[in-house]
N, C-alpha and C positions, 0 to 999 in steps of 0.2 A: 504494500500500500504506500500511497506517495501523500508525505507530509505537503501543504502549503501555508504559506500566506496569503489573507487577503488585502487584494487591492483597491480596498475601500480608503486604503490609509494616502493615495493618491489625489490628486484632484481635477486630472483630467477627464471633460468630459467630451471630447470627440477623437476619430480614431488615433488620428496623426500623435494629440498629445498622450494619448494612451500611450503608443512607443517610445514616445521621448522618455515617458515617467520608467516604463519596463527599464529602457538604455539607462537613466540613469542610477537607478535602484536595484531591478529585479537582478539585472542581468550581476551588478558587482556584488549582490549577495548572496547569489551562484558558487559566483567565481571565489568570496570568503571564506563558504563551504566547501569551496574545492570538489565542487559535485559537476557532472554531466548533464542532470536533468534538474530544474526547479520546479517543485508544482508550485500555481498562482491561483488561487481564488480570485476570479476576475471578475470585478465589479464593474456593469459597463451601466451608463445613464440611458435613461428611455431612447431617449433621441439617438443615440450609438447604437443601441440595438436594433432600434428600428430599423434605419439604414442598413446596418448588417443584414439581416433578416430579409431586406427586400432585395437583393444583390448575391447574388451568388459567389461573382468574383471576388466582392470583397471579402468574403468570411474565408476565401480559398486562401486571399493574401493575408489576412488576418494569420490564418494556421500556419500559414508560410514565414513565417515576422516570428513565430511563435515556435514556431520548428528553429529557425535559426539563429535564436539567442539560447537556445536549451530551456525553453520554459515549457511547459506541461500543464493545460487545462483541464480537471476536470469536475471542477465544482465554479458555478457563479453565483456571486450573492444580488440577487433580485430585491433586499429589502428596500433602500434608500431606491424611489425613481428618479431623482437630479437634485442636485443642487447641493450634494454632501458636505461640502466646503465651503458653504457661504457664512457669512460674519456671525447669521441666527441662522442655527436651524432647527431647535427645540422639536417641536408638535410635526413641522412639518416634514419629520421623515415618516409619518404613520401616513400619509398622505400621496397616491389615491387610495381609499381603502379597497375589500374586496368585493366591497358594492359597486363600485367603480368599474365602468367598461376601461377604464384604461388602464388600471391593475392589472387587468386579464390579459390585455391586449401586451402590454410592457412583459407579462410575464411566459407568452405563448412567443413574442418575440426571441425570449433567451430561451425557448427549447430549442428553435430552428438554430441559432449561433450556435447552440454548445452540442447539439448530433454534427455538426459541421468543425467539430474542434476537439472531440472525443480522442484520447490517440486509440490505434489499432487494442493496446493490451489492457484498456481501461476495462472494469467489471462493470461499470454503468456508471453513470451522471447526475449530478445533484444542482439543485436550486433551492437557495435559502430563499425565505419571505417571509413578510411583517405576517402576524398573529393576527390577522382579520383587519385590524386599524384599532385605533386609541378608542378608549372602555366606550366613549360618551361621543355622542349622540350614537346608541345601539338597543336594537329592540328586536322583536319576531322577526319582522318583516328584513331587517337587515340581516337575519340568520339566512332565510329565508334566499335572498339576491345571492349571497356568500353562498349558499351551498349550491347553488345553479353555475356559477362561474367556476367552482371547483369540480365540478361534474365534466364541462367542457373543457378543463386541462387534464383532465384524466384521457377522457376521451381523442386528443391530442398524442399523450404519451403514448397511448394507445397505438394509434397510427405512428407515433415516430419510433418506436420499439420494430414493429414489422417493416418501413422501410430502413433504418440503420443498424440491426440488429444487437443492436444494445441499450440498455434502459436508461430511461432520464428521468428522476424521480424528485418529486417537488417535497421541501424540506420547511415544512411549516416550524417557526423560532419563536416561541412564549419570550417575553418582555413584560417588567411587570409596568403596570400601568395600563398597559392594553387591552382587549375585550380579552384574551389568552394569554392572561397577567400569569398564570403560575402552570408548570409542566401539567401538572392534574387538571388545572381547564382545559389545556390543551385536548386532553387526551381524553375528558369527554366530551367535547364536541365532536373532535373529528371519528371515533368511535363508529358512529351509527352513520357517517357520512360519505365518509372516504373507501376506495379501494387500495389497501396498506402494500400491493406491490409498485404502488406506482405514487401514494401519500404519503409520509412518514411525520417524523420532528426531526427538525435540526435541534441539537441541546447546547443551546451557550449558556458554558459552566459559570458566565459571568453575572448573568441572568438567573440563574438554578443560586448561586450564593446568595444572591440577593434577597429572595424568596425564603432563606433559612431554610431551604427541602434538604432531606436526607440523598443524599447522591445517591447509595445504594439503593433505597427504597424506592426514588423518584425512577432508576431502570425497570427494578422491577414493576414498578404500575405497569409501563411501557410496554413492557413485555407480556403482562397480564392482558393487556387491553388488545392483541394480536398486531400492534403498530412496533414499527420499527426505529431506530435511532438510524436517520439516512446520511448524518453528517455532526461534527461536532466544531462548532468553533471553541477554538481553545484559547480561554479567556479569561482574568483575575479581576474582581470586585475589592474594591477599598473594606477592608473591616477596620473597625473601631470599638475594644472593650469595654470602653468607660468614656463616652461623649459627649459628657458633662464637665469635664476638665479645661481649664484655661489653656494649658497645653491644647489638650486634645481640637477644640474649638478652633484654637489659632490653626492647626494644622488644615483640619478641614475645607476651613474657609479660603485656603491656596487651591484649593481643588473648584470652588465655585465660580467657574468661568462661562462667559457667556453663548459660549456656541451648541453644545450639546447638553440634551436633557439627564438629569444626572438624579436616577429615582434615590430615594432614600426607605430603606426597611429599618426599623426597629424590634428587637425582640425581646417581649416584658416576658417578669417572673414567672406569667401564669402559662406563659406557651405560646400567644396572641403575637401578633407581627402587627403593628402601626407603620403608617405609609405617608410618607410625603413626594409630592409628584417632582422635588427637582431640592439641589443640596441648599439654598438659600433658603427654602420655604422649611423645611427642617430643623436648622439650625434657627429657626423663627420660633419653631410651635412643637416641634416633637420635644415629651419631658426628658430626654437623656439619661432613663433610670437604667436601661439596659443597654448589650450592645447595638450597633449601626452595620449596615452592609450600605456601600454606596455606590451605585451603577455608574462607575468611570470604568472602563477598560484601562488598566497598568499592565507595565512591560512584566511580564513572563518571567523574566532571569534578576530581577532587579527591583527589592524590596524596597519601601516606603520609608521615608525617615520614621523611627519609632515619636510618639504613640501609635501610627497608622500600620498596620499591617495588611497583606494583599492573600486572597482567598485559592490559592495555587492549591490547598489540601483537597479543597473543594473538586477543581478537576482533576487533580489525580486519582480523587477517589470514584469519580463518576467513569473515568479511562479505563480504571482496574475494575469495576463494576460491569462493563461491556464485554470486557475481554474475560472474566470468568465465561461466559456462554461458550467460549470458544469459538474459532474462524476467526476471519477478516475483522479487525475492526472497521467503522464505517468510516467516510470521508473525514479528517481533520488538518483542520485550518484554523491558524492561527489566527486571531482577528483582534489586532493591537487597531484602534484607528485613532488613538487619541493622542498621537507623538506631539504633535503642534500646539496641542492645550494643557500638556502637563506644567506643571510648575516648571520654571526656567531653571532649576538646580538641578532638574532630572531628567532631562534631555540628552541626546547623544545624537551623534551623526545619525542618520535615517538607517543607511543600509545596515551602518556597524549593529544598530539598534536591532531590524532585524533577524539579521545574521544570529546575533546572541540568541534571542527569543529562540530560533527555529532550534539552535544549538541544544537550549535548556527544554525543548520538548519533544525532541529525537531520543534525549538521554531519560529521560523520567518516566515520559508517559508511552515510548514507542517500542518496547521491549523486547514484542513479536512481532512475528510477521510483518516487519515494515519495511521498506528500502526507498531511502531516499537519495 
């Protein structure tokens, strides 16, 4: 199985800049590994894919670009439709939702790219995507729209399985705040909706900490519910023991930056989890009696100045949780995208950055069957 990262942490949204950002990152983090092949979770914007999708040629040069730097697709993250990199982008990456004909359309666009990008030896294809959309505005009738669109990307797979002869499987990703705020929504909606060779979850362990779920148990639901783990981004959540501390507080509030939404869990004495939708509004109103998980993405290889500590136990434990079943693990991708908004102490060169990452999750979490 082939490690990536993704290229969410980019900001190009049209083809040409897509390769400048590969030439200038993917390819020297390759070469840091001292590897022949990269995989890349390739994050491409609606408008890229489109184009792709309606063009033949270009997805051939796309592959060709992509063959000749040693890079390897075969997972895309369809969450974000554009604009990942802009100054705010809070709320609006839950947007379009999957009431949205343009969700569907964004999303039926990256099956055509990515059967057209598959290498020869890949066991099938994944596509991460938002959890429905953000909790509010949702009701019946939005379930309702949601499960019609997810009928017609089945149906799709469908078709694109018998002409490419290998699967592309759409990787629904729980986020807490959204209607599929925690793995166990997830898993009962999609349940009674989905056909599990062709629907699964993505599990980002960053998202799973946040939520305080038991990693081992949150598989086993998974498992129990006959759905599958079709991808995991591999991810660390900020934790915080005691987030009532002037320390603690001061540290936190280096984290509250204005571009992405940054949820906040709490978890009191009684077992209850308190929620605040973003770290400002938190450190406003939640009482800090217990600890904090706080949905920032941190580097992988590279701990928090103390009091903050990063939830890496978390996905190791969710990694080793999958791989008891035995076989393949599922697709893993590393999914750092917050290099540019960490505090300025804890930054490092992009690719060196990472290089390391991939380094500290080839050694920890890839123990079988992996070749990267």
């Amino acid at each position: 199985m082939l490690l990536s990262y993704c290229t969410n942490v980019h900001p190009a949204e049209d083809l040409d800049g897509i390769l400048r950002q590969l030439d200038a990152y993917a390819v020297p983090v390759r070469e840091r590994l001292g590897q022949d092949r990269l995989g890349v979770g390739l994050w491409l914007a609606a408008e890229v894919a489109a184009g792709l999708a309606a063009d033949r040629e270009s997805r051939r040069r796309l592959a060709a670009e992509l063959s000749a730097r040693g890079l390897v697709v075969q997972t895309l993250n369809a969450f974000p439709y554009g604009g990942f990199h802009a100054d705010v982008v809070k709320h609006a990456v839950y947007v379009p939702k999957w009431t949205d004909a343009a969700r569907l359309r964004y999303t039926l666009d990256c099956v055509t790219v990515l059967a057209d990008l598959l290498p020869a030896d890949a066991a099938y294809g994944s596509i991460s995507t938002l959890p429905l959309g953000w909790r509010e505005p949702w009701g019946p009738s939005h379930d309702l729209r949601a499960g019609i669109a997810f009928e017609e990307v089945t149906r799709v797979l469908r078709t694109a399985l018998a002409r490419h002869e290998q699967p592309i499987r759409l990787a629904v990703e729980p986020e807490p705040g959204c209607v599929l705020d925690t793995v166990a929504d997830a898993v009962t909606w999609l349940a009674d909706r989905v056909e599990p060779e062709y629907v699964g979850l993505c599990l980002d362990t960053c998202h799973l900490a946040v939520s305080f779920a038991d990693p081992a148990e949150t598989v086993a639901r998974i498992r129990a519910a006959g759905l599958d783990v079709v991808k995991v981004q591999a991810s660390a959540a900020l934790h915080v023991e005691d987030p009532g501390t002037e320390d603690a507080r001061a540290a936190l509030a280096e984290f509250a930056e204005p571009r992405y939404l940054h949820q906040v869990r709490e978890l009191t004495g009684t077992g209850d989890v308190l929620a605040a939708d973003d770290l400002p509004e938190a450190l406003d109103r939640l009482p800090a009696r217990g600890p904090w998980r706080v949905h920032f993405h941190v580097p992988l290889h590279a701990s928090p100045e103390p009091p903050l500590t990063s939830t890496t136990g978390v996905l190791r434990d969710a990694v080793a949780a999958l791989a008891e079943g035995g076989g393949p693990l599922p697709h893993v991708e590393v999914e750092t995208y917050t290099w540019n908004v960490l505090p300025a102490a804890q930054r490092q060169d992009l690719a060196d950055g990472i290089a390391d990452e991939l380094r500290w999750a080839r050694a920890r979490l890839l123990s079988q069957e992996v070749r990267t």
